[in-house]
N, C-alpha and C positions, 0 to 999 in steps of 0.2 A: 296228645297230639291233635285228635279233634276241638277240642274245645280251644287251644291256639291258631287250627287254622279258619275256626268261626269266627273268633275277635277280628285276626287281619284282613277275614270277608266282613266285617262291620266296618270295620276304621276302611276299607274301601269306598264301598259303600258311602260313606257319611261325606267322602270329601271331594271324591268323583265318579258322576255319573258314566257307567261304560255299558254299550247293549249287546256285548260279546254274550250274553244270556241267551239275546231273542235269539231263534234258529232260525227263522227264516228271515232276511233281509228284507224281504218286502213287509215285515211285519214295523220295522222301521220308519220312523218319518222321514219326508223328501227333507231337501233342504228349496226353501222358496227362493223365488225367482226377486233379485236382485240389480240395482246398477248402482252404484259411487264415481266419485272424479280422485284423482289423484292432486297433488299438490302443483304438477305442470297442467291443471286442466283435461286431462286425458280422461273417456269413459272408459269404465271397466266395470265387465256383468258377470253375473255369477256363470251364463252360460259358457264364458273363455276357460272356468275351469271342469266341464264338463267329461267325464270318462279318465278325471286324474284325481289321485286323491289329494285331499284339500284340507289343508290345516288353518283356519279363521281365528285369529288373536287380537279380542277388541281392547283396546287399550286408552290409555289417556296422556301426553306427556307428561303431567304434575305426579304420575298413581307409582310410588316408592317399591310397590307389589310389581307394578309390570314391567320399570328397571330391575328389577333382582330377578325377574323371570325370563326377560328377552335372551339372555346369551344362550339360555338352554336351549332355547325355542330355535335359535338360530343354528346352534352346532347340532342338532335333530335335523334343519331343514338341509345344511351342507351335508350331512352323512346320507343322509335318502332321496335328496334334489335327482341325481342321477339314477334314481327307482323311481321316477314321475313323481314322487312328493310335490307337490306346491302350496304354497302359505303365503298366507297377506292378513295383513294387520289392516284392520277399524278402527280407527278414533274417533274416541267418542267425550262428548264430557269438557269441553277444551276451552280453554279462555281465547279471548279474543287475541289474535296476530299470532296464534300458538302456530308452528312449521315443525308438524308433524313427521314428515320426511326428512326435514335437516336434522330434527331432533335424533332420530333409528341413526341415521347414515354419522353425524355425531358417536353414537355408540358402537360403531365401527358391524351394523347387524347386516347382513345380506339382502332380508328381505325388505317389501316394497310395503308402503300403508296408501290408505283409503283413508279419506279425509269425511266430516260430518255426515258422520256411520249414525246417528244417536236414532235416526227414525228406525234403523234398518237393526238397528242391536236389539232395541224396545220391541220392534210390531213384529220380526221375523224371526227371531232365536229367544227373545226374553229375557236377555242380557238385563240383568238387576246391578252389578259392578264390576268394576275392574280390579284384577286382569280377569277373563273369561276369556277360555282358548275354546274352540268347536272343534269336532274332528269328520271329515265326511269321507265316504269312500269311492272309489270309483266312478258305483252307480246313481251320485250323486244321494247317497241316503245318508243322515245325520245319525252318525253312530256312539258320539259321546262326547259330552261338555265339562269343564272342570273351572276351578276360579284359585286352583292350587299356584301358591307363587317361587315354591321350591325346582330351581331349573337344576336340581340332582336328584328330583324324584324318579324311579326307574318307571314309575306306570305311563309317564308321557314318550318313553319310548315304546312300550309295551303296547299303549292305541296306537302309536305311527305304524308301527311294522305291522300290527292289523288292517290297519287302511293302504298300504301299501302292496299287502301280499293278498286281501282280499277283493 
């Protein structure tokens, strides 16, 4: 029994980052300070998601990973929206005249994206590819990263409901 529940802490491990480990949340990194436009021109700062916890999905329209991932992303953000959940999508990566927002609202997703993330994926989270989802909690501390594209994986509800209930 031990040595099976050490492999499924390795293959954890290996494929997403989660800091349910650390005990002190200030042991945590912040999440930095932020602004992007939305596709109608609109600013949006990271400070609007301040004291809620925050689900960050940088994405790309072209990335085949981050259509197979988005429904999951979406029925996680419908079932916990009404527990202050909040999530917004980055794109990042994007050929030219891409419409990053008709593309999500196309795929029938709830949430809202932020459009030429690429500086803010790179200098602030270290986003190396897409999809890369972030998970922050209340207190605005960056509690766990994943680049998993399976939207039936149990562990991405398993961070929501930690960022939600902590």
């Amino acid at each position: 029994m031990l040595r099976i529940f050490t492999f499924l802490t390795v293959i954890f491990l290996t494929t997403f980052t989660f800091a349910q480990e650390k005990t002190k949340t200030e042991e945590l990194p912040m999440m930095s300070q932020w602004q992007l436009f939305n596709e109608a021109g609109q600013l949006v700062k990271s400070s609007d998601f301040l004291g809620k916890p925050l689900v960050i999905h940088f994405w790309a329209t072209w990335c085949p990973y981050c259509k197979k991932l988005q429904p999951g992303l979406d029925k996680l953000y419908r079932k916990y929206q009404a527990d202050g959940l909040q999530m917004i999508a980055i794109s990042i990566r994007e050929d030219e005249g891409a419409t990053p927002q008709k593309e999500l609202d196309g795929r029938g997703m709830s949430f809202k994206t932020l459009i030429n993330g690429d500086e803010v994926a790179k200098n602030l989270f270290s986003v190396s590819g897409t999809p890369t989802t972030v998970f922050i909690d209340k207190t605005g501390h960056v509690v766990g990263s994943t680049s998993i594209s399976d939207p039936d994986d149990p562990r991405l509800e398993t961070i929501v409901k930690y960022i939600v209930e902590n």
